[in-house]
C-alpha positions in Angstrom: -21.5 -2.7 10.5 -23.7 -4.6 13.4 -25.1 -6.7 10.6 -21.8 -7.6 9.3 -21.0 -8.8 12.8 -24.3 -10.3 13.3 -26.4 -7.9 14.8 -24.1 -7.6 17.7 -23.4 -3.8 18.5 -20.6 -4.8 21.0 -18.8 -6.6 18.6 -19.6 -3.7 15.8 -18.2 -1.4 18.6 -15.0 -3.5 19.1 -14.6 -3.7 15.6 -14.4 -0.6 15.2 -12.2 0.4 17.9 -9.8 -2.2 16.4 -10.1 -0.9 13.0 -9.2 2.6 14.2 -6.4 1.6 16.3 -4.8 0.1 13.1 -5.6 3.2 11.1 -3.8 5.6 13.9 -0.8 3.3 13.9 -1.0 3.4 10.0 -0.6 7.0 10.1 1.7 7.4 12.9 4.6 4.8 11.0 3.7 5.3 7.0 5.3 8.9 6.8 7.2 8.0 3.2 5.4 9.7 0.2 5.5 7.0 -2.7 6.4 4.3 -0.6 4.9 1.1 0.0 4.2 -0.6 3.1 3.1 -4.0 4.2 1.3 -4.6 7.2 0.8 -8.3 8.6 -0.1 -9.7 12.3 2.7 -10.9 14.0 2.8 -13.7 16.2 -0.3 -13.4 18.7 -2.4 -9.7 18.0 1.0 -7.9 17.1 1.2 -5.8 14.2 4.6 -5.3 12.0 4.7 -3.2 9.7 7.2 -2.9 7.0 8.7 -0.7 4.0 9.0 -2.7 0.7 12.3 -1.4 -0.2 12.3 -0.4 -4.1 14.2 -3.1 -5.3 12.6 -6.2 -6.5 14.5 -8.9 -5.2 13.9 -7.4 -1.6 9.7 -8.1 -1.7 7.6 -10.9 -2.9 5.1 -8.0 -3.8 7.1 -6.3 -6.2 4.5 -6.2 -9.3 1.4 -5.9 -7.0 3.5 -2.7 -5.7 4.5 -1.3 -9.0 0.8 -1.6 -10.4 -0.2 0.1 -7.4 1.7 3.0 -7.6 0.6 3.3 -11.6 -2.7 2.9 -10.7 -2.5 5.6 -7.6 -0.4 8.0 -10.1 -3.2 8.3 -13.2 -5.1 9.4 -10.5 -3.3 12.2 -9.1 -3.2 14.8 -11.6 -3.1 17.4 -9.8 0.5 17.1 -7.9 3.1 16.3 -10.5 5.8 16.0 -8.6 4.2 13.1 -6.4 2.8 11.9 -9.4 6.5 11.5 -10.9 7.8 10.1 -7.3 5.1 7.0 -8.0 5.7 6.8 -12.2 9.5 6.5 -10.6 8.9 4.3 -7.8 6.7 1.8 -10.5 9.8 1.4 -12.9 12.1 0.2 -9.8 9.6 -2.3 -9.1 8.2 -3.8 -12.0 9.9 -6.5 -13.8 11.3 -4.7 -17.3 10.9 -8.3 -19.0 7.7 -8.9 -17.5 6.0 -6.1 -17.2 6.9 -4.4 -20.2 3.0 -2.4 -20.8 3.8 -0.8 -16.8 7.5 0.3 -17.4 6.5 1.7 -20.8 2.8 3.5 -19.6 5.3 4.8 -16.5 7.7 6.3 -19.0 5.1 8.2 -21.0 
């Protein structure tokens, strides 16, 4: 990391500090399992943070989300359940016209 910030181990440091700030707030506020959050900065340093509800017309992200959660579920083979909760959570968000291949791999 200091040479990403240009060999400045005070920066590094603060970068760091930062970057696990965000990641405890992450924690502390994303408690749904199989749901999708957005995070932004607000107006001066402020985070918001906020759920992307499962249907489509509520989030300009609603593919990007659904391929997420396919992507995320092939991977988890081991819990079924939460794989089933993301499969599930894909269909809501994908567009049926659209995105015909993601509905029909999340069906299978």
């Amino acid at each position: 990391l200091p040479s990403f910030c240009g060999g400045d181990s005070g920066v590094a440091l603060a970068t760091m500090a930062r970057a696990r700030s965000i990641l405890e707030f992450v924690k502390r506020n994303c408690t749904d399992d199989a749901a999708t959050y957005c995070l932004t900065r607000g107006e001066g340093a402020t985070l918001q943070l906020w759920r992307v509800e499962s249907q489509r017309a509520t989030t300009p992200f609603g593919r990007a989300c659904a391929l997420l959660c396919l992507r995320i579920a092939r991977r988890c083979t081991d819990d079924v359940e939460r794989r089933r909760r993301l499969l599930d959570r894909c269909v809501a968000l994908a567009d049926a016209k659209r995105d015909a291949a993601v509905v029909a791999e999340a069906h299978l």
